[in-house]
Legacy VTK file of the C-alpha trace (Angstrom):
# vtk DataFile Version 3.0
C-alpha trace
ASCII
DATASET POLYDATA
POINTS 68 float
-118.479 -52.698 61.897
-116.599 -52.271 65.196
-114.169 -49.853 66.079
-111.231 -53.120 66.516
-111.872 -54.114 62.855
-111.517 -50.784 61.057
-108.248 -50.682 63.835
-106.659 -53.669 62.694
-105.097 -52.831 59.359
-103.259 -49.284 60.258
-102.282 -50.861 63.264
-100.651 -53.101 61.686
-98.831 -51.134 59.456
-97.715 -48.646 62.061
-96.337 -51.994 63.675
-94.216 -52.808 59.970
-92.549 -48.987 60.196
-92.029 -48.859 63.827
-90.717 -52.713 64.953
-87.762 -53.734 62.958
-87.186 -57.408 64.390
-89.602 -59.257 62.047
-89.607 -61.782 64.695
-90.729 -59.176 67.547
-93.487 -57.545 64.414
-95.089 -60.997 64.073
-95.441 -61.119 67.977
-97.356 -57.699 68.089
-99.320 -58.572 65.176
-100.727 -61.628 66.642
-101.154 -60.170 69.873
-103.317 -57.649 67.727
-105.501 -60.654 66.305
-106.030 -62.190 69.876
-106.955 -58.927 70.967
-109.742 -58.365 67.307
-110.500 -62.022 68.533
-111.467 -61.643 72.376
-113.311 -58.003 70.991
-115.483 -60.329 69.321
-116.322 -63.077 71.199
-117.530 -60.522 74.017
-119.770 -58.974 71.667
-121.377 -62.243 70.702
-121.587 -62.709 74.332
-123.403 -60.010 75.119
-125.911 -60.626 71.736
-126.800 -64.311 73.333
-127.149 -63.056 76.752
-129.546 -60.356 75.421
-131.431 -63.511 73.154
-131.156 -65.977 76.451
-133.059 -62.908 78.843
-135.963 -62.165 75.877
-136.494 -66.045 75.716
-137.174 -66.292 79.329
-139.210 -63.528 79.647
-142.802 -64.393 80.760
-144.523 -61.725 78.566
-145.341 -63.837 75.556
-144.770 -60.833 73.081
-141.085 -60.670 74.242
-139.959 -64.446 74.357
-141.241 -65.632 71.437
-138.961 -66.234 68.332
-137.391 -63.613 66.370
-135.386 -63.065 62.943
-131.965 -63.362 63.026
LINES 1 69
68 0 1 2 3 4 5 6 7 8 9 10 11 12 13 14 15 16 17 18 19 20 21 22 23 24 25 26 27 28 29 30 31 32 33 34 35 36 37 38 39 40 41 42 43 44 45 46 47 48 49 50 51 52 53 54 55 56 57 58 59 60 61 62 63 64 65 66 67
C-alpha cells in the first residue's frame, strides 16, 4: 500500500480539528484527494513504462509476456 493511502484518513481528520470553515475543510480535503490521485497515476506510470521497456527488449527471455 503506499505511503499517500495509509496518509489520507488522519490527514483528514487533523484537517476536521484544525479548519473550522467547513467550506475552507472541504477545499483541503479535496486538494488531499487530487494530491492521493496524481500519487497514483505516477505510479502506474512508471509500472507501464517499466512493461513498455521489457516488451521492446530484443532478448527474447525479457520481452515476452508476463503475469499480471
Amino acid at each position: 500500500m503506499p505511503l499517500i493511502e495509509t496518509l489520507i484518513g488522519p490527514i483528514a481528520s487533523i484537517i476536521d480539528k484544525v479548519i473550522p470553515d467547513p467550506e475552507a475543510r472541504r477545499k483541503a480535503k479535496l486538494e488531499l484527494l487530487e494530491l492521493q490521485g496524481s500519487q497514483e497515476l505516477k505510479t502506474i506510470e512508471t509500472r507501464l513504462s517499466a512493461i513498455v521497456a521489457e516488451a521492446n527488449s530484443a532478448d527474447p527471455w525479457t520481452s515476452r509476456a508476463r503475469p499480471s
